[in-house]
C-alpha positions as CSV (number, residue, x, y, z in Angstrom):
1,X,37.1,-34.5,-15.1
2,X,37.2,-32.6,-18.6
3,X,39.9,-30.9,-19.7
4,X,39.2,-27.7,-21.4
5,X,41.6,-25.8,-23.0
6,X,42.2,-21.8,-23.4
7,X,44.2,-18.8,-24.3
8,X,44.7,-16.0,-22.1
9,X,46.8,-13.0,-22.4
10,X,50.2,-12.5,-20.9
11,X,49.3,-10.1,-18.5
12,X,46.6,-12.1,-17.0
13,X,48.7,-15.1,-16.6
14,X,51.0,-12.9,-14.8
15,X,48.4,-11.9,-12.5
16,X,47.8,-15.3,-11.9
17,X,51.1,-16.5,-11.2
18,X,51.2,-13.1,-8.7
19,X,47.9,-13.8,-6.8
20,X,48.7,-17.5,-7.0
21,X,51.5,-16.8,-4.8
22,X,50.2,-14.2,-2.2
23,X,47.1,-17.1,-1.7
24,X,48.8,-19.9,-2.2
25,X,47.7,-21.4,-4.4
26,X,49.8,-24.9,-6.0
27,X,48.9,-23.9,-9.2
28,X,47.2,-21.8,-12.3
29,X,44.7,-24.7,-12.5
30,X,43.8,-24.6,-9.0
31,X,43.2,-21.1,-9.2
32,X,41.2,-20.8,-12.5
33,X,38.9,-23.4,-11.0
34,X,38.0,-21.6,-7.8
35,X,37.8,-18.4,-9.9
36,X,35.1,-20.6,-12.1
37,X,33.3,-21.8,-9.1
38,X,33.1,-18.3,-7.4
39,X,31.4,-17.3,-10.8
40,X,28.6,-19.7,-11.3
41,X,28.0,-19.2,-7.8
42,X,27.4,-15.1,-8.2
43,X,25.6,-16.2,-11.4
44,X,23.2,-18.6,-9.5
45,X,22.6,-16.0,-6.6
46,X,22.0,-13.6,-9.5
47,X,19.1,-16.0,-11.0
48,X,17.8,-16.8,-7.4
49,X,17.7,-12.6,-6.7
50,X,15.8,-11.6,-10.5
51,X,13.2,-14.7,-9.6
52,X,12.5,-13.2,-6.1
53,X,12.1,-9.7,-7.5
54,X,9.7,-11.4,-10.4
55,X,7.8,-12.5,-7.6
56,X,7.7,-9.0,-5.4
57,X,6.8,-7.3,-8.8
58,X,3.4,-9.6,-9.3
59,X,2.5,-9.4,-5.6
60,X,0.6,-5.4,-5.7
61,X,-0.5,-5.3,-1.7
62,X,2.4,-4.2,0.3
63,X,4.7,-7.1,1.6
64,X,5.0,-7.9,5.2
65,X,7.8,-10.0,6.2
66,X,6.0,-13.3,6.6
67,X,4.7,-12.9,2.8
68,X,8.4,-12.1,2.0
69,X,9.6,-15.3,3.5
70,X,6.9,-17.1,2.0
71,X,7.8,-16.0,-1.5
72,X,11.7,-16.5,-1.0
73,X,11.0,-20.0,0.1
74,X,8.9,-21.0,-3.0
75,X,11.7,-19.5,-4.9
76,X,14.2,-21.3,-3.3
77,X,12.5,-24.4,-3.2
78,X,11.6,-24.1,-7.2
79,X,15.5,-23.2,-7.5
80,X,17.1,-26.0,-5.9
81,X,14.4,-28.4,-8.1
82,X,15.5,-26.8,-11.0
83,X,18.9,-27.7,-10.2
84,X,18.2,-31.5,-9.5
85,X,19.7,-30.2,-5.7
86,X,18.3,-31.5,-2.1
87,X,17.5,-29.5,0.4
């Protein structure tokens, strides 16, 4: 693991120390990292959604729902390659 290193303003850091204690959660670190994680995942889902409405946007015939599926799987399937993921 990497350490990284940053500033943050009082007030957050008393927000964290608040929520930290209503979730419990051990400590700042703990809770900056899950905060990190939920990010890049939103992120992800966000690159994952914009390439699946690329694809709608080409396709000009109305979609049906086995087309749809179709299309979300290439997505996904081009996604998780991209990501060096298995499936």
């Amino acid at each position: 693991m990497r350490t990284v290193s940053l500033k943050l303003k009082k007030g957050i850091v008393k927000e964290i120390d608040e929520l930290s204690k209503i979730f419990h959660y051990s400590t700042k670190t703990e809770f900056i990292r899950e905060a990190i994680r939920d990010k890049i995942k939103e992120l992800e889902t966000e690159i994952f959604m914009r390439k699946i409405k690329k694809f709608k946007g080409i396709e000009k015939a109305k979609l049906d729902d086995k087309k749809l599926l179709e299309i979300r799987e290439k997505v996904l399937d081009e996604f998780i390659k991209e990501k060096g993921w298995s499936k």
